[in-house]
N, C-alpha and C positions, 0 to 999 in steps of 0.2 A: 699510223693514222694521221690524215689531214691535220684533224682537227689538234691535235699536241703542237702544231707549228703556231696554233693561234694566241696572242697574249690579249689581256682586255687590261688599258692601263688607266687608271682613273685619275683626273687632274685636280688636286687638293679638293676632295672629298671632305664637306662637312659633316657629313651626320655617319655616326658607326650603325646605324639602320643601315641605312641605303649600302654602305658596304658589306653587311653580310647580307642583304638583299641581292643584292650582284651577286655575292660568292655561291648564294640561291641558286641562280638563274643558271651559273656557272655548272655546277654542279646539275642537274638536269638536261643542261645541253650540251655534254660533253665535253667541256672547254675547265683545262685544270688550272694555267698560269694567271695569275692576277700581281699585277704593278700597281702598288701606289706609288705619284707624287705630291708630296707634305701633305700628308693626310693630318685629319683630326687625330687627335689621341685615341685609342680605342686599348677594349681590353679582349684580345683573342678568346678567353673563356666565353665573355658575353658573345661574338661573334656566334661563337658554336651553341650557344644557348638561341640564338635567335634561328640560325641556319641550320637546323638539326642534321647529321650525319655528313658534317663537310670539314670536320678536322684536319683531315689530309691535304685540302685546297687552303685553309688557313695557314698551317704550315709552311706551305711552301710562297707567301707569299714575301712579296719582293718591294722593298721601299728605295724613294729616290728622292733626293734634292733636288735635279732638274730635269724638266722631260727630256732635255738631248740625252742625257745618261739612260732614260726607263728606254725609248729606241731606239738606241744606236747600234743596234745590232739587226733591228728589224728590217727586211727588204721589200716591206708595203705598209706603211701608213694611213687610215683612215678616222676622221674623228669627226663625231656626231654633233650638229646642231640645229637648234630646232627652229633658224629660222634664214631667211635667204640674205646676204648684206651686198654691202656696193661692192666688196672685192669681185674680182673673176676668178673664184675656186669653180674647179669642177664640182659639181651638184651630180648627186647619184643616189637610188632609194638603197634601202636594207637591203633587196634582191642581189640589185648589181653589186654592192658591195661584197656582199659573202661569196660569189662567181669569183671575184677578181683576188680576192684574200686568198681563199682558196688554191685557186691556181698560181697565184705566190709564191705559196706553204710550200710546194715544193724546193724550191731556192732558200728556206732560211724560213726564221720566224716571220712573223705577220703580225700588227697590233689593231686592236680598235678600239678606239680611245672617246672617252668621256667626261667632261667637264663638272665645274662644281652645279651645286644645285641653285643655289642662285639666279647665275652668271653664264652658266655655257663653258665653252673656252672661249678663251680671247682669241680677238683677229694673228697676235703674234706666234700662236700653237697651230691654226687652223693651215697659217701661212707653210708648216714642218709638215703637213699631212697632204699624199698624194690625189685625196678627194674629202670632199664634203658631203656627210651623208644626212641626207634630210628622210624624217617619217612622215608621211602622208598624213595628217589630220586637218580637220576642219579648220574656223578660223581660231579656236584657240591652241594654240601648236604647243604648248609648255606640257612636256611631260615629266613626271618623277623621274629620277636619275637612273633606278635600279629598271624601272618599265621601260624605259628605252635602252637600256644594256640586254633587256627581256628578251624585246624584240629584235635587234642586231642577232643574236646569239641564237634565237628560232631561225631565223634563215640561214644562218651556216650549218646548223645540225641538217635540216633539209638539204640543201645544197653540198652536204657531205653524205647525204642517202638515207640518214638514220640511220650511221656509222657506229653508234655506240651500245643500242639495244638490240639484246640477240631477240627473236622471236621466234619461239618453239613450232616448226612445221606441221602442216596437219597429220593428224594420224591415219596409221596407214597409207602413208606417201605413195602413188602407182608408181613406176620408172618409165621413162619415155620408150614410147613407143620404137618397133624395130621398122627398119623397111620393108620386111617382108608383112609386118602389121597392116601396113598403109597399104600398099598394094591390095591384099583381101579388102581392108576395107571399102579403095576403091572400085575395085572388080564389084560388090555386094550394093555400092552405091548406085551405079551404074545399070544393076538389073534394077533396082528399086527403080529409079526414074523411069526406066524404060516401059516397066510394067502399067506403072499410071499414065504411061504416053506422052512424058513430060518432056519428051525431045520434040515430035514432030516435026516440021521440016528445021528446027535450029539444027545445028550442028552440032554434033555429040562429042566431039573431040575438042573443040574449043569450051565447051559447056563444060564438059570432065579438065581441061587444063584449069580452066576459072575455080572449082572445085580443090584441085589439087593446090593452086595458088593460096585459095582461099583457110583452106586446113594446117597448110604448112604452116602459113603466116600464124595463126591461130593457137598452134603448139601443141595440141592436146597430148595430154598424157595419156598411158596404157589403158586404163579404165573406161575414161573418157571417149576416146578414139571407137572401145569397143561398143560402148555404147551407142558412138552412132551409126556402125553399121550395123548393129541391131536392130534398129530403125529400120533401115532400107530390108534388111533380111526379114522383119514382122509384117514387110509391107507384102511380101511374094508370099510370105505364109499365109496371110489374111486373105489375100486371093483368090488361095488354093482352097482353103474351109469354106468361103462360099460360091465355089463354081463360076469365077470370075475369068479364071486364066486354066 
């Protein structure tokens, strides 16, 4: 899964909140690796008291003295700040970001990094990351550390499909229809329109390809399919009950 090649490194993190707040966010959007650099002191028990059910993401988390060390192995760099300066970093929203990390992850890990809460990162970290990702807000752009890790981490679980949550099928799934289905259906479509004279001088073959176009694209399943020529078939019945045809 994509989403395993992603690390989220945080750049001397003051508050053990806001770190198990990320390990939150983390944990919800599929994303297991978390990097600190010189973080605050923290006591992993309290982590897990604040984060409830993310022991596993505690664990495996990874400390480091300098950010070259936390990615130096990663082959796409991205870190968040919340405001535009005089360098000439490339500037990209959350969107693009998670598209491009993403299609990375293939090649190796992928980081996205986050600064203290204060401060941001400095221009000398920003200068190490292949984009600058800014979030869309108003004129006060300062967001909490762990809500902007929030929102980075919702666009890649999106932009990864909603990779991590199974979703129970409806019940009684039909199976796609065969082609001998569609055929009937169309042969039964075909008298339906014909019958309320819904051809007239149009062309019936072009009218029945647009039809065919129209359905294929559309996908219906077995059920489905049957039901609309049911339609067309209730239409010839209904005809016939009142002396119409």
């Amino acid at each position: 899964m994509r989403l395993d090649a992603v690390v989220v490194v945080l750049y001397e993190p003051q508050n053990p909140i806001n770190i198990a707040a990320t390990i939150r966010a983390m944990k919800n959007m599929g994303v297991s690796r978390l990097r600190l650099v010189r973080p605050v002191e923290y006591d992993p028990y309290r982590l897990e008291g604040i984060a409830h059910g993310t022991q596993d993401l505690i664990e495996r988390i990874e400390r480091f003295e300098s950010f070259d060390d936390a990615v130096a192995d990663c082959v796409r760099v991205v870190g968040f700040t919340a405001r535009r300066r005089g360098a000439k970093w490339r500037f990209i929203d959350p969107r693009t970001s998670a598209q491009e990390l993403l299609e990375s992850a293939a090649d190796g890990p992928v980081a996205m990094v986050l600064g203290r809460e204060d401060s941001g990162l400095p221009n000398d970290i920003l200068d190490r990351t292949h984009a600058a990702v800014v979030i869309p807000t108003t004129e006060h752009a300062s967001l909490n550390l762990a809500q902007a890790a929030l929102l980075g981490l919702y666009e890649l679980h999106l932009a990864a499909g909603d990779a991590t949550r199974w979703i129970a099928p409806a019940k009684k799934l039909a199976p796609p229809p065969t082609a001998e289905q569609f055929e009937r259906a169309f042969v039964d479509i075909e008298h339906g329109l014909a019958a309320i004279e819904f051809f007239k001088t149009r062309n019936i073959e072009l009218i029945m390809r647009s039809v065919r176009s129209l359905l294929y694209r559309a996908s219906p399943d077995a059920r489905e399919l049957a039901l609309i020529r049911a339609m067309h078939i209730e239409i010839l019945r209904y005809l016939e009950r009142t002396g119409r045809t």
